[in-house]
TORVEX-120404 format. One record per residue (C-alpha): residue number from 1; x, y, z; residue in one letter. Coordinates in Angstrom, 3 decimals, decimal comma. Example, Ala and Ser with C-alpha at 12.3 -4.5 7.8 and 13.67 -1.06 7.14 Angstrom:
residues 2
(1 (12,300 -4,500 7,800) "A") (2 (13,670 -1,060 7,140) "S") 
//
This chain:
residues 397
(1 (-74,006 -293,154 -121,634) "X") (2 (-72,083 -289,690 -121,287) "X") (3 (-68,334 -289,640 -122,912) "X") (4 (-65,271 -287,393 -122,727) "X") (5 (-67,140 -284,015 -123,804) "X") (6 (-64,269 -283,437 -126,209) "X") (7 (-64,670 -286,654 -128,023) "X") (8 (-68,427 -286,323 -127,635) "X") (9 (-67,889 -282,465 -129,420) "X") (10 (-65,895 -284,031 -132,159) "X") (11 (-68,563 -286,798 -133,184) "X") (12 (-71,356 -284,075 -132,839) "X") (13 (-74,692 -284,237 -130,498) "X") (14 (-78,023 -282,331 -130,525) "X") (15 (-80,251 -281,265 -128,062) "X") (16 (-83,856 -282,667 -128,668) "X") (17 (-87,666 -282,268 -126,994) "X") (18 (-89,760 -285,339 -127,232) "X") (19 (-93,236 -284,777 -127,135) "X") (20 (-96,054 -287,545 -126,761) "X") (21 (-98,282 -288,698 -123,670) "X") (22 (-95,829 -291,697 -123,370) "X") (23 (-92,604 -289,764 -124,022) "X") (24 (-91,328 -291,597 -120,910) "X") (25 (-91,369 -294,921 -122,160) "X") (26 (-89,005 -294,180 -124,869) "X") (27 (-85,958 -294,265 -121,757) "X") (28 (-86,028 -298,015 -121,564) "X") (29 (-85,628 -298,591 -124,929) "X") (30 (-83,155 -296,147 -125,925) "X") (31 (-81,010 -297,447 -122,743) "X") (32 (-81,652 -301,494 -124,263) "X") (33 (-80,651 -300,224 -127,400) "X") (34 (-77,313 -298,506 -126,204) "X") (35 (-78,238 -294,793 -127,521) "X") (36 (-75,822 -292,418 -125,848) "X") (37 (-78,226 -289,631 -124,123) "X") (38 (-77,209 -287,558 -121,446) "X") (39 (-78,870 -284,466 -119,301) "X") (40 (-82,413 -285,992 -119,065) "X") (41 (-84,800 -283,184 -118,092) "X") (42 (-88,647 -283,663 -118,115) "X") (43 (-90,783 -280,146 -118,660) "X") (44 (-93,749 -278,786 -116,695) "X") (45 (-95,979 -279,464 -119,816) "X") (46 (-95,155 -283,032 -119,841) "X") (47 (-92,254 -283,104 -122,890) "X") (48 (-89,041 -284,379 -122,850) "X") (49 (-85,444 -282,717 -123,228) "X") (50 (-81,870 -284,907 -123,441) "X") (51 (-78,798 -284,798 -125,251) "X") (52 (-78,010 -287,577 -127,702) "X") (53 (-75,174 -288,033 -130,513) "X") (54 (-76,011 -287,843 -134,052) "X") (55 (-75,214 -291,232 -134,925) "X") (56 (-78,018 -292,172 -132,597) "X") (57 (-80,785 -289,491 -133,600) "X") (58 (-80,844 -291,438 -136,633) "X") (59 (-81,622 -294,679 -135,180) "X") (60 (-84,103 -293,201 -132,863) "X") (61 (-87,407 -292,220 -135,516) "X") (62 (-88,099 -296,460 -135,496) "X") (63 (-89,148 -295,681 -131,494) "X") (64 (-91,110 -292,457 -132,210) "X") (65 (-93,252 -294,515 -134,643) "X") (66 (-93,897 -297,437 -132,121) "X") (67 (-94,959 -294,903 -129,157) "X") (68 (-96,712 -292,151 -131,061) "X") (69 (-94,473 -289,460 -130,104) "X") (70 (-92,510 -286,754 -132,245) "X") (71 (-89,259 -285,315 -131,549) "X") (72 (-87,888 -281,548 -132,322) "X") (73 (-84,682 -280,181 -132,347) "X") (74 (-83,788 -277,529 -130,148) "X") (75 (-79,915 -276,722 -130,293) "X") (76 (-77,106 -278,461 -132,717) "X") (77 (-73,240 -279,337 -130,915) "X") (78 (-70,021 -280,151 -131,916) "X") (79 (-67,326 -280,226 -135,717) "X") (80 (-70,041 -281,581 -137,991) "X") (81 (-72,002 -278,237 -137,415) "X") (82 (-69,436 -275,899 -137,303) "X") (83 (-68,063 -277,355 -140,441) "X") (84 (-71,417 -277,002 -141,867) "X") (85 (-71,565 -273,344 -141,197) "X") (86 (-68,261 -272,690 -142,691) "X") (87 (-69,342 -274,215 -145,740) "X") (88 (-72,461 -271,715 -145,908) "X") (89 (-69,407 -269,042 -145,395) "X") (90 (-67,120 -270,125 -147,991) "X") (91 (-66,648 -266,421 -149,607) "X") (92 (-66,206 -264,966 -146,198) "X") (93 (-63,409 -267,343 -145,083) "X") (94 (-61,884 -267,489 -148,895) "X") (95 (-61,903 -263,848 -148,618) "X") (96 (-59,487 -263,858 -145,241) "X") (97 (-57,495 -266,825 -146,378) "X") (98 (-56,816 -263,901 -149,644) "X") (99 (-56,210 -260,994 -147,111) "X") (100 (-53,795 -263,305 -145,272) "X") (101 (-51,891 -264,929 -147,806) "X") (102 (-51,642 -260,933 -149,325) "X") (103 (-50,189 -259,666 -145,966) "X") (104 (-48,027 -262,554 -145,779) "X") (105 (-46,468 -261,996 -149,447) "X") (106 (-46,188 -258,269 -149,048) "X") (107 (-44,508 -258,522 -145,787) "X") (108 (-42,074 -260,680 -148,128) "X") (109 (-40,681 -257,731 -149,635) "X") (110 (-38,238 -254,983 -149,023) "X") (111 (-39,752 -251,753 -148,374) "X") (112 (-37,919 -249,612 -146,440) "X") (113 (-33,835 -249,570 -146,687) "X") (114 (-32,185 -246,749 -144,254) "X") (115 (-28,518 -246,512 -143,828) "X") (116 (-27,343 -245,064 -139,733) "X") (117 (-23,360 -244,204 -138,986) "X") (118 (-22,442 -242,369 -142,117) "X") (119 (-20,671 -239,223 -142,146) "X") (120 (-18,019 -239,090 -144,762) "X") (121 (-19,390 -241,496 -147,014) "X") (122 (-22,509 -240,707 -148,793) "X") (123 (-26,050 -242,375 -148,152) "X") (124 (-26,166 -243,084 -152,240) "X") (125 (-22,485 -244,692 -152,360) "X") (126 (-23,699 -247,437 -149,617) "X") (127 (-27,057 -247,652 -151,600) "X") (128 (-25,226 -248,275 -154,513) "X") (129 (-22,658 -251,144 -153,202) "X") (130 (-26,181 -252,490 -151,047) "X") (131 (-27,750 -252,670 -154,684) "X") (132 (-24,857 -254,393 -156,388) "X") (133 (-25,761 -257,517 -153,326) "X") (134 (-28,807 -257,532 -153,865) "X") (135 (-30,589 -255,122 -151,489) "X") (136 (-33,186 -252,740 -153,072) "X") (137 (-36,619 -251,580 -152,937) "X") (138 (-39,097 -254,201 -153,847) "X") (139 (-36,391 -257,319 -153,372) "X") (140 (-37,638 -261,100 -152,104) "X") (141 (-36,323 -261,465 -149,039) "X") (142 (-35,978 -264,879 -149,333) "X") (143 (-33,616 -263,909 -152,415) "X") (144 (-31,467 -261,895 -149,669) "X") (145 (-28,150 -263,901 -148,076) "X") (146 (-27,600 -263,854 -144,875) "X") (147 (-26,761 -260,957 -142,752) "X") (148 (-23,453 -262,318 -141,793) "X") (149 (-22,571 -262,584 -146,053) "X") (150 (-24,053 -259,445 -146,693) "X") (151 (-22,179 -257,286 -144,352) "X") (152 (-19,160 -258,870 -145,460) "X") (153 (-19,583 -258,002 -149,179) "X") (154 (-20,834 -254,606 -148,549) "X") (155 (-17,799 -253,658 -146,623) "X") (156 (-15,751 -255,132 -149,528) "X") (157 (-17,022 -252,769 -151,791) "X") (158 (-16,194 -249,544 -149,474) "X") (159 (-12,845 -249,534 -148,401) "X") (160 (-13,499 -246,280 -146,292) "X") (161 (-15,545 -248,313 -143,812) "X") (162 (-14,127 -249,955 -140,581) "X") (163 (-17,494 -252,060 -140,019) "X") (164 (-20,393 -253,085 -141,964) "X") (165 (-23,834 -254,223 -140,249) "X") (166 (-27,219 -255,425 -142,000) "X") (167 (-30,399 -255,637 -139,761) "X") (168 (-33,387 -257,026 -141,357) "X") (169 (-36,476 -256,289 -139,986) "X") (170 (-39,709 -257,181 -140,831) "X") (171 (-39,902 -255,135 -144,304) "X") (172 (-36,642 -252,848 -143,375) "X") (173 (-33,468 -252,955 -144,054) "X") (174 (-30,994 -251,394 -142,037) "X") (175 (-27,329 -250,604 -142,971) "X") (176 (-24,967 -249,614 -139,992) "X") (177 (-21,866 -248,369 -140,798) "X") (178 (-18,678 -247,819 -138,961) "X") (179 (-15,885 -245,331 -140,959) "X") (180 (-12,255 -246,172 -140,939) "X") (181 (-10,390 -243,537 -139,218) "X") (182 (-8,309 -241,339 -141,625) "X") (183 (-5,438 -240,019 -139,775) "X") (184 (-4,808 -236,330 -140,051) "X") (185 (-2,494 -234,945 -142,782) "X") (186 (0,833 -234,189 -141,471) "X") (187 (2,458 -230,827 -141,289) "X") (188 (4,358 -229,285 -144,194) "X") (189 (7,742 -229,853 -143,408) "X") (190 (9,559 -229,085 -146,208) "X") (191 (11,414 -225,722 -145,803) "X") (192 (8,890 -222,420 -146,054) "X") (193 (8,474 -219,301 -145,248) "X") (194 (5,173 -217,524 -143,743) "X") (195 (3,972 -214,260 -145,633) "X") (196 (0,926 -212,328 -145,632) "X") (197 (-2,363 -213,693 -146,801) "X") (198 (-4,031 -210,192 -146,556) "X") (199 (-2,543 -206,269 -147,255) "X") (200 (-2,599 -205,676 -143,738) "X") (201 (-0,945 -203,640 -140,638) "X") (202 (0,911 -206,054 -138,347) "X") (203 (0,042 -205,609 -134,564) "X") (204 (2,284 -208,502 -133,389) "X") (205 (4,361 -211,137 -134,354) "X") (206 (5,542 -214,307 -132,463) "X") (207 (8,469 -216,460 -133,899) "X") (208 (8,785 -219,862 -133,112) "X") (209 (11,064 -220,593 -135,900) "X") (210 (12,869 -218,761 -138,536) "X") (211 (13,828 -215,071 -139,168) "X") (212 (11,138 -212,291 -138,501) "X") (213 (11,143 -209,582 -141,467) "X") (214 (8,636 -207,476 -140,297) "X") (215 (7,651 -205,078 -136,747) "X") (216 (4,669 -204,222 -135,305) "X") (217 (2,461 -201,159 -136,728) "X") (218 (4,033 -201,977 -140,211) "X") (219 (2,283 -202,034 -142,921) "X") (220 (2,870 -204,842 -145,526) "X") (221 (1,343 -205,944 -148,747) "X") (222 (-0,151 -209,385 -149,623) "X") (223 (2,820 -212,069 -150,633) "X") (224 (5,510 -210,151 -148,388) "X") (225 (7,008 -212,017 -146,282) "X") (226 (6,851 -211,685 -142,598) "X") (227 (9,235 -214,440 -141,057) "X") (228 (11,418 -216,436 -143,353) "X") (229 (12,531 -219,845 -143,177) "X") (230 (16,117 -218,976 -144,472) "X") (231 (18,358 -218,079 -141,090) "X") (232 (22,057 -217,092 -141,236) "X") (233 (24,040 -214,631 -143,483) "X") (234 (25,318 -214,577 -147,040) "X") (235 (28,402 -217,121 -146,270) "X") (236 (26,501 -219,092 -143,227) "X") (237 (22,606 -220,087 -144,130) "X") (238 (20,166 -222,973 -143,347) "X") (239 (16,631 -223,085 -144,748) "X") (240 (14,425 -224,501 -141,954) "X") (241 (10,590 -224,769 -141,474) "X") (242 (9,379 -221,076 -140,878) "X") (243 (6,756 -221,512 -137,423) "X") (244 (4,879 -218,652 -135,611) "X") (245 (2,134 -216,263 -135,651) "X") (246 (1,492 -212,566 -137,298) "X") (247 (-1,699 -210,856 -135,988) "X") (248 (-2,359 -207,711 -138,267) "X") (249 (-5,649 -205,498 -138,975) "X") (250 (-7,107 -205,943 -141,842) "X") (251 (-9,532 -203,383 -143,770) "X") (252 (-13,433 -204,126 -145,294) "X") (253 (-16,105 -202,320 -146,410) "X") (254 (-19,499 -204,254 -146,623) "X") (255 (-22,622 -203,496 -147,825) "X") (256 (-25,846 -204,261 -145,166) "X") (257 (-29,392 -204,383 -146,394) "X") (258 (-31,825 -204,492 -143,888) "X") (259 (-35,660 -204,517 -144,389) "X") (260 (-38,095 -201,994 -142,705) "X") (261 (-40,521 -204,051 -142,194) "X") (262 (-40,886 -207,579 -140,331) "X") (263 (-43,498 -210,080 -142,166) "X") (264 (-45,011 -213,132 -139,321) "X") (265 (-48,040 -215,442 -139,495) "X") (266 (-51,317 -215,075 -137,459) "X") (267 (-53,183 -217,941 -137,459) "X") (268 (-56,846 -217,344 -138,779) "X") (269 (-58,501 -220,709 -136,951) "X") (270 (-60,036 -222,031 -139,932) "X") (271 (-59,030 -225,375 -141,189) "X") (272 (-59,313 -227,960 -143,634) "X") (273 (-59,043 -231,365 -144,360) "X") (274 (-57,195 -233,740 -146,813) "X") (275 (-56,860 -237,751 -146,558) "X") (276 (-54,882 -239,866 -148,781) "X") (277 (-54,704 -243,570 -149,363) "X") (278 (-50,601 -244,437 -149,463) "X") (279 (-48,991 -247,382 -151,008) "X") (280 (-45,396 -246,688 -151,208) "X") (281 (-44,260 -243,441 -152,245) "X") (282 (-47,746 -243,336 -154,195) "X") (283 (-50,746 -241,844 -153,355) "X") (284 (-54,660 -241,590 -153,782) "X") (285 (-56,532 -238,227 -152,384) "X") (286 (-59,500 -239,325 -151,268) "X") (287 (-61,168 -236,206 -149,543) "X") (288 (-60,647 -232,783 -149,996) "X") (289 (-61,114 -232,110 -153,811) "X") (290 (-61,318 -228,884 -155,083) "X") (291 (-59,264 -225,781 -155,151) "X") (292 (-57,673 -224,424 -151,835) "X") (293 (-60,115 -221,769 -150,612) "X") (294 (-57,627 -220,049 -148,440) "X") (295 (-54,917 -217,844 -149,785) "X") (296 (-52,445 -218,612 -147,415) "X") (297 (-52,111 -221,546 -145,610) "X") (298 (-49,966 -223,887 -143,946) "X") (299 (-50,089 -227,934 -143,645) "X") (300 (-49,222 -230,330 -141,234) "X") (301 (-49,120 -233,848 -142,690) "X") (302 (-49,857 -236,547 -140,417) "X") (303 (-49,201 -240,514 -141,894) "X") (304 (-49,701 -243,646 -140,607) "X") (305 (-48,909 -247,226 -141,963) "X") (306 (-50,773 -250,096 -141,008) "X") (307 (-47,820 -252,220 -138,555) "X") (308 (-47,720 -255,380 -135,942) "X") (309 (-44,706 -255,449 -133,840) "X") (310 (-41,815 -255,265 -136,257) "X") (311 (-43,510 -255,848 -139,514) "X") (312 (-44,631 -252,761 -141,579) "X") (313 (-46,880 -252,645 -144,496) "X") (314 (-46,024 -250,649 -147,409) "X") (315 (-50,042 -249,928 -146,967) "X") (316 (-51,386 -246,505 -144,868) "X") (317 (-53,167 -243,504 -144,866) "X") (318 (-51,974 -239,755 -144,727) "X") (319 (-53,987 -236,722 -143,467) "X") (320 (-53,114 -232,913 -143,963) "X") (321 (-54,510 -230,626 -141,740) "X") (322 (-54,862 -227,191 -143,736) "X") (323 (-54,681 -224,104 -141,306) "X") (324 (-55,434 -220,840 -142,763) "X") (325 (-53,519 -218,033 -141,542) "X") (326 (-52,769 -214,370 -142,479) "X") (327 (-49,321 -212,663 -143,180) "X") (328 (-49,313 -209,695 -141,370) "X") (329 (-46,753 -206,894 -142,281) "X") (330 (-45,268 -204,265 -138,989) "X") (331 (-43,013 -201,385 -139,833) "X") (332 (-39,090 -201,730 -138,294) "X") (333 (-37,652 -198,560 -136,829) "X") (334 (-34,963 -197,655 -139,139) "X") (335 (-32,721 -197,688 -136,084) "X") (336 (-33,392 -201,646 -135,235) "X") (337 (-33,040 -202,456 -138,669) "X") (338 (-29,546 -200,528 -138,430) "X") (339 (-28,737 -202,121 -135,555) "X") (340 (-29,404 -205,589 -136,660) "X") (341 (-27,838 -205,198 -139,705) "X") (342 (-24,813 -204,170 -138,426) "X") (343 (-24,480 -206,943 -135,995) "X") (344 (-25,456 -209,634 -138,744) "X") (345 (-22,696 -208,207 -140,496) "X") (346 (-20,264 -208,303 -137,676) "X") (347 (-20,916 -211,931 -136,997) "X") (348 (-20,445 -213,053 -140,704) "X") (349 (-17,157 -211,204 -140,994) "X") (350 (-15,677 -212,458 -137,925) "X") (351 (-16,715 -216,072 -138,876) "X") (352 (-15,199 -215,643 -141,835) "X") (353 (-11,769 -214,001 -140,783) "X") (354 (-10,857 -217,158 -138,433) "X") (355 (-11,198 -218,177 -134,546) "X") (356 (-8,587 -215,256 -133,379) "X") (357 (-10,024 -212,517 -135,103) "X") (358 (-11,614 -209,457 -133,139) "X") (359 (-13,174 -205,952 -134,531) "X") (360 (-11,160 -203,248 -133,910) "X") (361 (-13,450 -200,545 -135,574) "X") (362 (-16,308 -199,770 -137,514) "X") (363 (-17,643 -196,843 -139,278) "X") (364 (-20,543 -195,775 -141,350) "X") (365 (-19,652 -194,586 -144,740) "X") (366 (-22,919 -193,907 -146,479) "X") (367 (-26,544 -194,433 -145,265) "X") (368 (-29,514 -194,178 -147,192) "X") (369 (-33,322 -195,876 -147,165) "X") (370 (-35,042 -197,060 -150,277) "X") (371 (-37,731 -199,140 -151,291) "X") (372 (-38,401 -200,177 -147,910) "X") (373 (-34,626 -200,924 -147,144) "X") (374 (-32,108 -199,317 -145,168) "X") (375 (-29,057 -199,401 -147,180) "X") (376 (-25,614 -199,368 -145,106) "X") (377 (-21,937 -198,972 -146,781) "X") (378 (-19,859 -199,732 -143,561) "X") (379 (-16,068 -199,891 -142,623) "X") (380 (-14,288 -202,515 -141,038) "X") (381 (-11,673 -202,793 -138,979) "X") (382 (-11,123 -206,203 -138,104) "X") (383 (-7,251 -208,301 -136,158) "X") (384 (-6,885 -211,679 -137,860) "X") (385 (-3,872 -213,947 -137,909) "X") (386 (-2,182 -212,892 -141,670) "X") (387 (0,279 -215,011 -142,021) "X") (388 (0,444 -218,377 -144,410) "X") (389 (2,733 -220,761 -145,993) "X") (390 (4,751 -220,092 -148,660) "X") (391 (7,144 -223,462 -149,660) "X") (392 (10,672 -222,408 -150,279) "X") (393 (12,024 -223,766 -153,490) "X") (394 (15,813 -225,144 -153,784) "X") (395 (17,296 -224,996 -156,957) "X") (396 (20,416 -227,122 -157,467) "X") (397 (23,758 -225,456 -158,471) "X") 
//
């Protein structure tokens, strides 16, 4: 009798060949008897081929005896064999039960921490109030409180921040942080005059507020002042907040060095090959001993870590490709280097003499070339706003 061929898989059946000139007669019996066979197929060469379950191939050698026949097995079905097999396995499958129980504790650490948003407040002062609630490298996660707590405490400990965010993913930690905004300082406002910040010849001035002391094409000295917050006369004064602008030129000589020669990399097209084992910040070379046969070289490291959707293993490789290449020197004319130099130097002194500031004139003191340097001694000319604050100081009668 044929059952459900699940249930039938679970108790276990075999495939058997009965051979014997009365093979036949064992049907009758077997059916009397209430043997479950199914898939009855008789051979050219007279044998016999059905399905039966095991419980009944063991009550079946009493009716091989009584009709002379003899059975064989040809193929084994269902959980009794396949737990059999995994038996004969036990190393293999003990071996992936270790691998998985290993992925599943490493993935139960912290790895990876990264902190996004930051701009005033440094990566290692988060870091350090993360650490103090219990985020760090090699941390339980399970020892970890939840997001919502975390966040909460973190942003305790930095008062700068606006917003604190934890993200745990797989073996990552990420910080997000949001920075209060710090309102810009006000304005001086206590009385003041403005005076010059540079010895310089003025080329215009522009009072909002207060007395001007000075014309154009004057010359004045650093610490005079140029517009003073004290208007009125002798009898008749009021000390007010001094506001406006004083463009003057200003005068400096710089010294330009400029190399006659330009040094770039060719690329040779021979390369080599490193590979590395990584676990962590650690790591184990595994090809590419020896010294470096090329003299100059460059590398480009390429590293990969072994990941499944979010989840990332502390565990990867890392391989450097070596390229050889050549440093190859070519000669500068001496007026390219000139000219470079001089406009390296323009750009540096205008950067550094504010937004408004132009170059008025230039000129070339000294020139001379030397070990494979043009040297430069130039002269300046440069308009810059001169003027800054200088706090006026009331003294009591």
């Amino acid at each position: 009798m044929k059952q459900s061929m699940f249930i039938t898989r679970l108790r276990g059946y075999v495939r058997i060949q009965i051979r014997g000139s009365e093979c036949e007669r064992l049907i009758n019996p077997m059916m009397e008897k209430g043997f479950s066979i199914w898939d009855i197929q008789a051979t050219p060469e007279g044998k016999l081929e059905c399905n039966i379950l095991i419980k009944d191939f063991f009550r079946l050698k009493p009716l091989l005896k009584r009709t002379g026949c003899r059975m064989h097995v040809l193929e084994r079905y269902g959980l009794p064999f396949f737990m059999e097999r995994l038996g004969r396995r036990k190393f293999f499958f003990g071996g992936m039960a270790a691998f998985i129980i290993g992925i599943y504790v490493l993935t139960s650490f912290v790895w990876q921490i990264s902190v996004e948003g930051n701009d005033r407040i440094t990566d290692a002062q988060i870091l350090e109030a993360a650490s103090k609630q219990g985020i760090h490298l090699f941390q339980w996660k399970l020892k970890l409180k939840k997001t919502e707590e975390l966040s909460r405490d973190i942003q305790s400990l930095l008062p700068s921040t606006a917003w604190v965010g934890v993200e745990i993913r797989g073996t990552h930690v990420t910080i997000k942080v949001v920075e209060a905004t710090i309102p810009d300082p006000r304005k001086l406002m206590n009385p003041r005059n403005l005076v010059a910040s540079k010895n310089a010849l003025v080329t215009e001035i522009i009072s909002d507020k207060g007395k001007p002391l000075v014309k154009p094409n004057t010359y004045v000295r650093k610490g005079d002042v140029l517009i003073s917050g004290t208007i009125g006369d002798e009898q008749n004064n009021q000390v007010v907040v001094a506001e406006g602008k004083v463009k003057g030129v200003v005068w400096y000589t710089s010294r330009i060095e400029a190399p006659l020669t330009k040094t770039y990399k060719v690329y040779t097209g021979e390369t080599a090959n490193r590979n590395y084992l990584v676990w962590g910040t650690r790591a184990l070379q595994l090809s590419g001993y020896g010294k470096m046969r090329f003299e100059h070289f460059e590398t480009i490291p390429e590293r990969k870590t072994i990941a499944w959707r979010s989840w990332a293993l502390p565990v990867g490789w890392l391989h450097e490709k070596v390229m050889e290449m050549n440093l190859v020197e070519e000669p500068i004319e001496a007026a390219n280097a000139r000219k470079s130099g001089l406009e390296q130097a323009r750009a540096k002194l205008l950067a550094a003499s504010g937004a408004d500031a132009r170059l008025v004139g230039e000129k070339i003191l000294h020139e001379k070339t030397e070990n494979g340097k043009i040297y430069i001694d130039v002269h300046f000319e440069v308009e810059e706003n001169i003027a800054e604050e200088q706090p006026i100081v009331i003294r009591g009668e």
